[in-house]
MDTraj code that builds the backbone (N, CA, C; nanometers):
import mdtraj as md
import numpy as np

residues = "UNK UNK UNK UNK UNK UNK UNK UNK UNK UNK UNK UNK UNK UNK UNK UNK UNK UNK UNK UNK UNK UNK UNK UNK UNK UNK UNK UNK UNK UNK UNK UNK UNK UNK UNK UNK UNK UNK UNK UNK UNK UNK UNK UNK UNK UNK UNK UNK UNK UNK UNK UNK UNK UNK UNK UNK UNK UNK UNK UNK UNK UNK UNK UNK UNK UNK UNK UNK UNK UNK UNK UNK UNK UNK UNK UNK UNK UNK UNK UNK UNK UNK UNK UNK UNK UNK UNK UNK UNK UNK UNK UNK UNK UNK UNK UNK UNK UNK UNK UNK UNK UNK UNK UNK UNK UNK UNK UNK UNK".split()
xyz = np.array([
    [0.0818, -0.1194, 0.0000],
    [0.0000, 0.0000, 0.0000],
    [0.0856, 0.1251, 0.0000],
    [0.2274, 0.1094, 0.0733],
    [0.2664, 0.2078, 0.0638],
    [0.3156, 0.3116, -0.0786],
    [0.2936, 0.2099, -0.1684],
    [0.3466, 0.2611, -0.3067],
    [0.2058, 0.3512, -0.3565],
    [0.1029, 0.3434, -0.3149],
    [-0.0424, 0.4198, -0.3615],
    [-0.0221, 0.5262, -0.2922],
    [-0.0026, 0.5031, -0.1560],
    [-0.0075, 0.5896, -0.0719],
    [0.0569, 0.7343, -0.1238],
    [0.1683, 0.7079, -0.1705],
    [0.2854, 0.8038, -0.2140],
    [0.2757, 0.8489, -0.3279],
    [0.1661, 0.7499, -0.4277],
    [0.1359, 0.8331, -0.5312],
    [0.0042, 0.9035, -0.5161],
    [-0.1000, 0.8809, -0.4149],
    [-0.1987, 0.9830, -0.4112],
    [-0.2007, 1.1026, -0.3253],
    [-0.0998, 1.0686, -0.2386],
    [-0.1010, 1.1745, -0.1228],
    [-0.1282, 1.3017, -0.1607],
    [-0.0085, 1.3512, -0.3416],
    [-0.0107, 1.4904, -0.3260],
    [-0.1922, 1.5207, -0.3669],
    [-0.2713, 1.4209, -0.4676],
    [-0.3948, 1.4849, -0.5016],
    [-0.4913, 1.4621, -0.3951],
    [-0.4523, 1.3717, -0.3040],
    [-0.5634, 1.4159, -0.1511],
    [-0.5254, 1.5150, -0.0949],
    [-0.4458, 1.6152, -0.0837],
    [-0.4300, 1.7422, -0.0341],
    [-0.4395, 1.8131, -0.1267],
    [-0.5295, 1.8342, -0.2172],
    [-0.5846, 1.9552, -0.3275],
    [-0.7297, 1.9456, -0.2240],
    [-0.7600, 2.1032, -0.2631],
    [-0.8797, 2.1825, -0.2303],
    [-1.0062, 2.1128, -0.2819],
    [-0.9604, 2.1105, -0.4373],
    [-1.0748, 2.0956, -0.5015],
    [-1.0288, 1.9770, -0.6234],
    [-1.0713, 1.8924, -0.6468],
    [-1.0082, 1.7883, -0.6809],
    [-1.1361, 1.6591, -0.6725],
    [-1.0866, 1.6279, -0.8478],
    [-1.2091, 1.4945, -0.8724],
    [-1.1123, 1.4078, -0.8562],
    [-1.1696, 1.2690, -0.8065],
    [-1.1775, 1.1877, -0.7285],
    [-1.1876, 1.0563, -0.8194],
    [-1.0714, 1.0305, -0.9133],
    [-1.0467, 0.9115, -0.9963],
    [-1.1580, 0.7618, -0.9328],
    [-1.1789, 0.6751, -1.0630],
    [-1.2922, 0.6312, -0.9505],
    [-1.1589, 0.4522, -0.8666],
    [-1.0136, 0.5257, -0.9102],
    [-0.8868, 0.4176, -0.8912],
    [-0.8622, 0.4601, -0.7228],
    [-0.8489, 0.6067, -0.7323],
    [-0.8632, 0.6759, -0.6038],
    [-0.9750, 0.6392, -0.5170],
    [-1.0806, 0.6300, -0.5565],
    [-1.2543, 0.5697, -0.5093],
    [-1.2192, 0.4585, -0.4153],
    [-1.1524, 0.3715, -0.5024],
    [-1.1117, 0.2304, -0.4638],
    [-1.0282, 0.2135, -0.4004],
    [-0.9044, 0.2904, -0.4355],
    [-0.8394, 0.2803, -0.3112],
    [-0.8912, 0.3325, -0.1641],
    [-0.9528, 0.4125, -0.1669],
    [-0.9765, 0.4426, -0.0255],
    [-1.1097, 0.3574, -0.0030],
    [-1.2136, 0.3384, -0.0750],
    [-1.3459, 0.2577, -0.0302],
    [-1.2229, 0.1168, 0.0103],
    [-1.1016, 0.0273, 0.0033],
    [-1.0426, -0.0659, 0.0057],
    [-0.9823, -0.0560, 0.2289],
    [-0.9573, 0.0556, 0.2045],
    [-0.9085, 0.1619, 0.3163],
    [-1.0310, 0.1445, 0.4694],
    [-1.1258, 0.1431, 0.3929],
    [-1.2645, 0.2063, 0.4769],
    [-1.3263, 0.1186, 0.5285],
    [-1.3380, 0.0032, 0.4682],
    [-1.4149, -0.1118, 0.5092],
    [-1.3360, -0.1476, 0.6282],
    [-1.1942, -0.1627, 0.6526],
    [-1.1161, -0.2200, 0.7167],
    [-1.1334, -0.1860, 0.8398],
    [-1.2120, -0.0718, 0.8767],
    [-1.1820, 0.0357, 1.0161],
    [-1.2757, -0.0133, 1.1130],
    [-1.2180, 0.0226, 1.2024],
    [-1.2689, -0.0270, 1.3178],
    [-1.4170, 0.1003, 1.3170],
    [-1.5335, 0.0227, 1.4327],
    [-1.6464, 0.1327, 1.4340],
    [-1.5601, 0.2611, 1.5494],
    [-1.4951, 0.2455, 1.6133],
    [-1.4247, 0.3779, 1.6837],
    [-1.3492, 0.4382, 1.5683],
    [-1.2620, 0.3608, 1.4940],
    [-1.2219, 0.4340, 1.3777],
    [-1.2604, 0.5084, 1.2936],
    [-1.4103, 0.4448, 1.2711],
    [-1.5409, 0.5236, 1.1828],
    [-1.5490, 0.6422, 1.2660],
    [-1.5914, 0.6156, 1.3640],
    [-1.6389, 0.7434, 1.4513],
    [-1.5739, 0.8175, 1.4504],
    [-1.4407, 0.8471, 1.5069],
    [-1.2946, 0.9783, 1.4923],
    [-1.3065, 1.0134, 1.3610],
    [-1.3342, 0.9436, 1.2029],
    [-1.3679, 0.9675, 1.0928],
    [-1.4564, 1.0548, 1.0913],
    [-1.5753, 1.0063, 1.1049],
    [-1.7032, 1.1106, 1.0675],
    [-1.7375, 1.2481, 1.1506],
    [-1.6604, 1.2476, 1.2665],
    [-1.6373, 1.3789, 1.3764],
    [-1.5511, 1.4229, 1.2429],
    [-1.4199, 1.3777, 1.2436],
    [-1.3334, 1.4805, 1.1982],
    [-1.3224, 1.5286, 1.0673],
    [-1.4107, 1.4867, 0.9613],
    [-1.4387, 1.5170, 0.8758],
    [-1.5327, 1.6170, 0.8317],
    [-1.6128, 1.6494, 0.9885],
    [-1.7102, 1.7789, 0.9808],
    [-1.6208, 1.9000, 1.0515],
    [-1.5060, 1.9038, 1.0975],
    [-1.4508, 1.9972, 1.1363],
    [-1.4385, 2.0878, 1.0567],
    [-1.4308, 2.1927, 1.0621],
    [-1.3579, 2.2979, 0.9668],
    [-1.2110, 2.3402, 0.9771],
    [-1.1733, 2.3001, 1.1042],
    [-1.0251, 2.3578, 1.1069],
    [-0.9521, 2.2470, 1.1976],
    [-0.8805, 2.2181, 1.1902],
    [-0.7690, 2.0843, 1.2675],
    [-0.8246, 2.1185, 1.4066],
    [-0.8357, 2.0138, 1.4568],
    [-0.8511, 1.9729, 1.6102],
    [-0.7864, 1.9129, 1.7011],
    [-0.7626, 1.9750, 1.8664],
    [-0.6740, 1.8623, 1.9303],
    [-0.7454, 1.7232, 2.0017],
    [-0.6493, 1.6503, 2.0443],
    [-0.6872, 1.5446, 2.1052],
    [-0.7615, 1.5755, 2.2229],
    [-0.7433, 1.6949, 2.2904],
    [-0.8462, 1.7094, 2.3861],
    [-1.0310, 1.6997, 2.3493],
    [-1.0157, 1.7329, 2.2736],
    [-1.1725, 1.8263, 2.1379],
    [-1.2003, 1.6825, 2.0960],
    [-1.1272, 1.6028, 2.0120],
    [-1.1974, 1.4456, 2.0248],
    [-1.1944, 1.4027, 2.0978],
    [-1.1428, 1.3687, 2.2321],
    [-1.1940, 1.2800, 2.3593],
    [-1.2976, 1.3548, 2.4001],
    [-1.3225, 1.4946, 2.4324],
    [-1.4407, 1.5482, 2.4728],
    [-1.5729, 1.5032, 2.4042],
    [-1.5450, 1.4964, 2.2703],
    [-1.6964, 1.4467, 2.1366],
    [-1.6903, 1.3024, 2.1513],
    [-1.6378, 1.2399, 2.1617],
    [-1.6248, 1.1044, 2.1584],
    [-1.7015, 1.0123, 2.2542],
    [-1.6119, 1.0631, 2.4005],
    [-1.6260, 1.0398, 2.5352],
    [-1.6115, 0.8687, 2.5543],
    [-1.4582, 0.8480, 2.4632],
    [-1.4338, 0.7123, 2.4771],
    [-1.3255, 0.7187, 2.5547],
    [-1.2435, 0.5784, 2.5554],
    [-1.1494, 0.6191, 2.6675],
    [-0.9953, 0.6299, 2.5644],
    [-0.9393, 0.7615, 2.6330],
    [-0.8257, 0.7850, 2.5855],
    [-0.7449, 0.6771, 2.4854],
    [-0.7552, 0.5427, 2.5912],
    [-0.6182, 0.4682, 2.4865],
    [-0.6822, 0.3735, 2.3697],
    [-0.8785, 0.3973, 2.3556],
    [-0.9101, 0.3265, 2.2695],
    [-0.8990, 0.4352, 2.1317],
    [-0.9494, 0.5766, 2.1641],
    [-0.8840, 0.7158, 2.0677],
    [-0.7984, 0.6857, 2.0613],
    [-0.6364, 0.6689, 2.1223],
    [-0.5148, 0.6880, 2.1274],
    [-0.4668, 0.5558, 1.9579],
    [-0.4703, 0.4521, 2.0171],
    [-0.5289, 0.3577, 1.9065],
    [-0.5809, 0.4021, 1.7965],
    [-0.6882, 0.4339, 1.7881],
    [-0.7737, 0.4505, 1.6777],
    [-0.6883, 0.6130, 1.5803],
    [-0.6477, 0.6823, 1.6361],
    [-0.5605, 0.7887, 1.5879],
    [-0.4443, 0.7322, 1.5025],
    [-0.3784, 0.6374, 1.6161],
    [-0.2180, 0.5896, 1.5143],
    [-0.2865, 0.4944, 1.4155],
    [-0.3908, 0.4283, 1.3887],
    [-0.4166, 0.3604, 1.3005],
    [-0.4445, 0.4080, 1.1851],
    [-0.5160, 0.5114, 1.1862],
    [-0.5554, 0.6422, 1.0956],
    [-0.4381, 0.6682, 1.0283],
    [-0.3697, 0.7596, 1.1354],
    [-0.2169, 0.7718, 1.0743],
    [-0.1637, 0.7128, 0.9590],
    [-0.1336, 0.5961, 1.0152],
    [-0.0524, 0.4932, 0.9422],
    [-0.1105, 0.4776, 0.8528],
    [-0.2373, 0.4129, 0.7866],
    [-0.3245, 0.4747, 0.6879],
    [-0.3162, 0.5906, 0.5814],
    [-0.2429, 0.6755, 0.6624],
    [-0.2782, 0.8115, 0.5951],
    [-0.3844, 0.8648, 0.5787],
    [-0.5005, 0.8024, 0.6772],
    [-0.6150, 0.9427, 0.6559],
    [-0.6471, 1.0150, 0.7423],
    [-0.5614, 1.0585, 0.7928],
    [-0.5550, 1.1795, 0.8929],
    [-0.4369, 1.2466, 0.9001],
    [-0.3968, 1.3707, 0.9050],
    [-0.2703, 1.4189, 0.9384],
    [-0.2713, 1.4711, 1.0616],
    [-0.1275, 1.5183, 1.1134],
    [-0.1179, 1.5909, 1.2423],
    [-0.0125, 1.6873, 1.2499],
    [-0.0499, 1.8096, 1.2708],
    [0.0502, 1.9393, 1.2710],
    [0.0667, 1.9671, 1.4353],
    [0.1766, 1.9852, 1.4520],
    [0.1907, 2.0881, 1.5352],
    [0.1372, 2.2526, 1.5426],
    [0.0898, 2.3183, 1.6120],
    [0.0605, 2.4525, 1.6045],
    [0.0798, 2.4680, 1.7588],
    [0.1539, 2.6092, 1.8125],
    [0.1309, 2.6559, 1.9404],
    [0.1873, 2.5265, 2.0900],
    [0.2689, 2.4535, 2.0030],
    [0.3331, 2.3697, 2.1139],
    [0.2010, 2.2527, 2.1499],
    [0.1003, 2.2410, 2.0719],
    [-0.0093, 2.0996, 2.0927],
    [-0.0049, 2.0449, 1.9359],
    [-0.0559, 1.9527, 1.9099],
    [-0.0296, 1.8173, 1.8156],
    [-0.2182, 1.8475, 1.7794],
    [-0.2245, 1.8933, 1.6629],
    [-0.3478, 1.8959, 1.6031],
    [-0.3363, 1.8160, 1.4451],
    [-0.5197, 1.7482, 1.4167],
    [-0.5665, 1.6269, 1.3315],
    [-0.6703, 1.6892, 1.2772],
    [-0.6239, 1.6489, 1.1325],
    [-0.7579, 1.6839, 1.0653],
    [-0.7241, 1.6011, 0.9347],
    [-0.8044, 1.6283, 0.8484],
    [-0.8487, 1.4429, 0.7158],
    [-0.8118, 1.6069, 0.5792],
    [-0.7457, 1.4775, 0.5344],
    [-0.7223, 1.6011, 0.3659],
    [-0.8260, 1.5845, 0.2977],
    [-0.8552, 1.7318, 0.2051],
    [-0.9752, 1.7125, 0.1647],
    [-0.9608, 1.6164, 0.0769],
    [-0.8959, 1.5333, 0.0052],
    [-0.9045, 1.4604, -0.1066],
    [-1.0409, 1.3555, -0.0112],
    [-0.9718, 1.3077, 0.0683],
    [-1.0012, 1.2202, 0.1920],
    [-1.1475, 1.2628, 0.2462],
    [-1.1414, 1.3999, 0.2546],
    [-1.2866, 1.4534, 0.3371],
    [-1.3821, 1.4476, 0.2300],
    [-1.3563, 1.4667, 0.1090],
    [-1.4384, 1.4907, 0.0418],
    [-1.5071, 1.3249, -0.0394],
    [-1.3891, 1.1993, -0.0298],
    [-1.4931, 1.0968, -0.0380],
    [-1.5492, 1.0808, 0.0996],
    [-1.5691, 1.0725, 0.2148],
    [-1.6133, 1.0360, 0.3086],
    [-1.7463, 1.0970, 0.2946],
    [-1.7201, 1.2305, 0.2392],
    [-1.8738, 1.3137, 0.2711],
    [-1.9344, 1.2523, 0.1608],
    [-1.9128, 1.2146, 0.0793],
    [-2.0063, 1.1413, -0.0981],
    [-2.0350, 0.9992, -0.0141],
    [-1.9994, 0.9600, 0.0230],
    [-2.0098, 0.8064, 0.0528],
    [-2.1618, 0.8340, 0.1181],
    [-2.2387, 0.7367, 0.0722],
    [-2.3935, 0.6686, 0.1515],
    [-2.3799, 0.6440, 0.3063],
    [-2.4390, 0.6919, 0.3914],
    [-2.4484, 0.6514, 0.5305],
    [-2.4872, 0.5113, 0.5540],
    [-2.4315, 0.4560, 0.6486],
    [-2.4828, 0.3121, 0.6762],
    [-2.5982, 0.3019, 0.7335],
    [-2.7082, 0.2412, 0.6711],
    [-2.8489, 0.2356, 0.7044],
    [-2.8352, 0.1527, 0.8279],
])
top = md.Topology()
chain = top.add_chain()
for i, resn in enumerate(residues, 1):
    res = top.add_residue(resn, chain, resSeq=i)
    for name in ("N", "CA", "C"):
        top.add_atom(name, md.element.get_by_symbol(name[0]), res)
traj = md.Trajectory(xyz[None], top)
């Protein structure tokens, strides 16, 4: 995976950007795999508007730290989430390539 990874990264961090249906697949391949806490940190953080800290998802969540803690590095590693530093705290938020299939995708009935 890591060889996709490295070739889609730069067009999941475009603004505005169609969504190959190879890209589709790779991430619908991505999605199925996730845990339902995984889903969940997903669909919070994909309605954010601006990067969030780990305090701000354990508060929305109200799971316990090391099952978030988990569910974050898994993301990671994945690549569908990033994490910046700003102001000396560690903030997460989903590239839009990323945000923007999550939001097209059908809700699970």
């Amino acid at each position: 995976m890591s060889r996709h990874r490295l070739a889609i990264t730069p067009f999941l961090n475009c603004e505005s950007l169609f969504l190959s249906e190879d890209i589709k697949s790779l991430l619908h391949h991505q999605f199925i795999r996730l845990s339902d806490i995984e889903k969940d940190v997903m669909s919070w953080l994909v309605n954010q508007p601006k990067p969030v800290s780990l305090s701000q998802l354990l508060d929305h969540l109200q799971l316990s730290p090391s099952a978030v803690l988990n569910a974050m590095q898994s993301l990671a590693r994945r690549s569908l989430i990033e994490k910046q530093e700003q102001d000396h705290q560690t903030l997460f938020s989903v590239a839009p390539g990323v945000k923007q299939y999550v939001k097209t995708q059908p809700s699970p009935s």
